[in-house]
N, C-alpha and C positions, 0 to 999 in steps of 0.2 A: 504494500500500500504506500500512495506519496501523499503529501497535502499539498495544497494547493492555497498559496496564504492568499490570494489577491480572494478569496471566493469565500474561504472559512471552509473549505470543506475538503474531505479527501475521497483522492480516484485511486482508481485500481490500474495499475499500469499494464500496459496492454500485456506484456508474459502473464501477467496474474489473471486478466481476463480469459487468457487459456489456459492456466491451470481450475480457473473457475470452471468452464466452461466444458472441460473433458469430465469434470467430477460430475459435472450437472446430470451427463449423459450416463456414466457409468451409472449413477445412482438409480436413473430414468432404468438403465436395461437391469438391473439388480431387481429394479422393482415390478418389471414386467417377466421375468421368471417366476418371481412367485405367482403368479397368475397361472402358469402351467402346470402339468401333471411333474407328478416327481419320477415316470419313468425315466426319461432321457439324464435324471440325474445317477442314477447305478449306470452307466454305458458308460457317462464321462467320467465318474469317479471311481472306478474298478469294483462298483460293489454288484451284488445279487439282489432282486428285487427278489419280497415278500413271495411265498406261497400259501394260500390257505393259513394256517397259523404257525407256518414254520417261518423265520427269520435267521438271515444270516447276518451274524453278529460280527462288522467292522472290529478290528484294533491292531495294533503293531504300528498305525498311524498311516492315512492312506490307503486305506482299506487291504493294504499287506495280506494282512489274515482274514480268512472269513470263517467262523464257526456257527455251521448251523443250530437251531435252539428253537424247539418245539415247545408251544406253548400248552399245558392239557388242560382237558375238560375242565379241571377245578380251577387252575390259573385264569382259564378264559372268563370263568363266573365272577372271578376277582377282581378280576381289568372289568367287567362291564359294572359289578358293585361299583368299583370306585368313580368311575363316568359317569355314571347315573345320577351321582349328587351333584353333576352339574344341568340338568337337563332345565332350572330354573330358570335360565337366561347364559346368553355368552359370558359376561363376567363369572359368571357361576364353573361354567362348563370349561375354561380357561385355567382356573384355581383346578378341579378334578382333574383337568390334563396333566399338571405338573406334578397333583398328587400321584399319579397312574405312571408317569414316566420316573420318578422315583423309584416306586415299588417295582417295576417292569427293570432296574438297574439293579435292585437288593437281587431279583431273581432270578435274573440268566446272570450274573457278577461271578458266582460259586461252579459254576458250569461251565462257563468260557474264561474263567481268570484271571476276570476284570473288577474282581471286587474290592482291589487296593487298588484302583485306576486314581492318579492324582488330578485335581483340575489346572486350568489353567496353564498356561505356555510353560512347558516342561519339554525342551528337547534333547535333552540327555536321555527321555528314555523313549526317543525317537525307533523304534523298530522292536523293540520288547514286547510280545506278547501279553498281551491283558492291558494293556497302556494306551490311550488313546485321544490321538490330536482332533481339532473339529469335523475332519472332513469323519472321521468313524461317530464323532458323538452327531452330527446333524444326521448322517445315513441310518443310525440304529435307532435314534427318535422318531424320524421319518417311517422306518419300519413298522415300529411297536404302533404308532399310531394309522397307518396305514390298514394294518391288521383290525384294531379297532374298527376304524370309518367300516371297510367292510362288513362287517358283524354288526351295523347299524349302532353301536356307542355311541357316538357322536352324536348329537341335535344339531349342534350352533352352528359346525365348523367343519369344514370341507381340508383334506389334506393339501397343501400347495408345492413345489418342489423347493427344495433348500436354496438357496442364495450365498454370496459370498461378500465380505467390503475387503477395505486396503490391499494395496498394490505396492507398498514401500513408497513409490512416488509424493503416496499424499500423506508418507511418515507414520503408515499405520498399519500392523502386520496383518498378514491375511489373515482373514478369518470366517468361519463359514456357520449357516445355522438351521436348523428345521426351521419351519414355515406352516402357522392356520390359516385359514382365511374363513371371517363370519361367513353364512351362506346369504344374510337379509342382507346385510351393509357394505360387504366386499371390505370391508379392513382386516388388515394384514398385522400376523404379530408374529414374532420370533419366539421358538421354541430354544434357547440356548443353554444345554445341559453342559458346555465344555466348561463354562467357568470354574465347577465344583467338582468335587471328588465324585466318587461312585455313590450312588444311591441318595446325594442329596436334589434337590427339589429344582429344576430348571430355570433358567429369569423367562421370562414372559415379560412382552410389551409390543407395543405398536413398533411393525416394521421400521419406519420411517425414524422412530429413536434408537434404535438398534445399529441401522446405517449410520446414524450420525454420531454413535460413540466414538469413543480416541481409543480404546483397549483395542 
């Protein structure tokens, strides 16, 4: 930015109007992603899309490893208990998703041995089994909740495909995230379970402050 004294005001100098200017658009195609299905997101990011109630469970970082993890009859009763106490309203059904992606971490964690998964930017244990960077924590919440949506759980919220922000350029490390979309209002919220360890509770919020974090 420069000022501009003769005015009282300050311009953006035309470099900074293009680094404006490309952020605007990255933002704009980040945001029209979640608009789409989350298949095309397993093809670009090595993972396996959902079957019936089997999921394969991202980790090593980059979806490295994939371990399969069948959800049973009584798990599935559990996952739609816990949904259910949102069925009040989207605020409601938002809160039950996080409770669900939690518990859906305590329960394939012991199985695929991810249950000392650390959160947050950790790349020293870049390629270790049971460890996992965002691209496995947006692909395996995508999953659990895909599972869901299908078996009707859901009321509010339609699955969207995951997203990603920062490029380095705009000084902000990559980072990637599941994705709801209401079904009445089309607002977008991030599912982001990478910030925390295994089995705590995911941040939820509107797409649009997600994107605009600095983490």
């Amino acid at each position: 930015m420069i000022r501009d004294a003769r005015a009282g005001e300050r311009r953006i100098a035309p470099r900074g109007k293009v680094w404006l200017a490309l952020g605007g658009l990255l933002l704009a195609g980040c945001a029209g992603q979640a608009a789409g299905p989350a298949a095309s997101w397993y093809a670009e990011h090595n993972g396996v899309a959902p079957a019936g109630t089997r999921i394969y469970v991202c980790h090593a970082f980059g979806c490295a490893l994939k371990t399969p993890f069948d959800f049973t009859p009584a798990q599935m009763r559990r996952l739609k208990a816990i949904l259910a106490k949102g069925r009040a309203s989207p605020e409601a059904e938002r809160a039950a998703i996080a409770e669900a992606i939690a518990w859906s971490e305590r329960t394939i964690g012991p199985v695929v041995g991810s249950d000392k998964d650390v959160g947050g930017l950790d790349l020293h244990n870049a390629g270790v089994p049971g460890q996992m960077d965002c691209i496995d924590e947006a692909t395996n919440t995508t999953s659990v909740l895909s599972v869901a949506a299908r078996a009707g759980y859901l009321a509010h919220h339609k699955v969207a495909s995951p997203v990603a922000r920062g490029f380095f350029l705009d000084g902000r490390y990559p980072h990637a995230t599941a994705v709801v979309r209401e079904t009445k209002s089309g607002a977008a919220f991030a599912v982001d379970s990478w910030p925390h360890a295994n089995g705590i509770a995911p941040e939820i919020m509107p797409l649009e402050a997600w994107f605009a974090a600095s983490g």
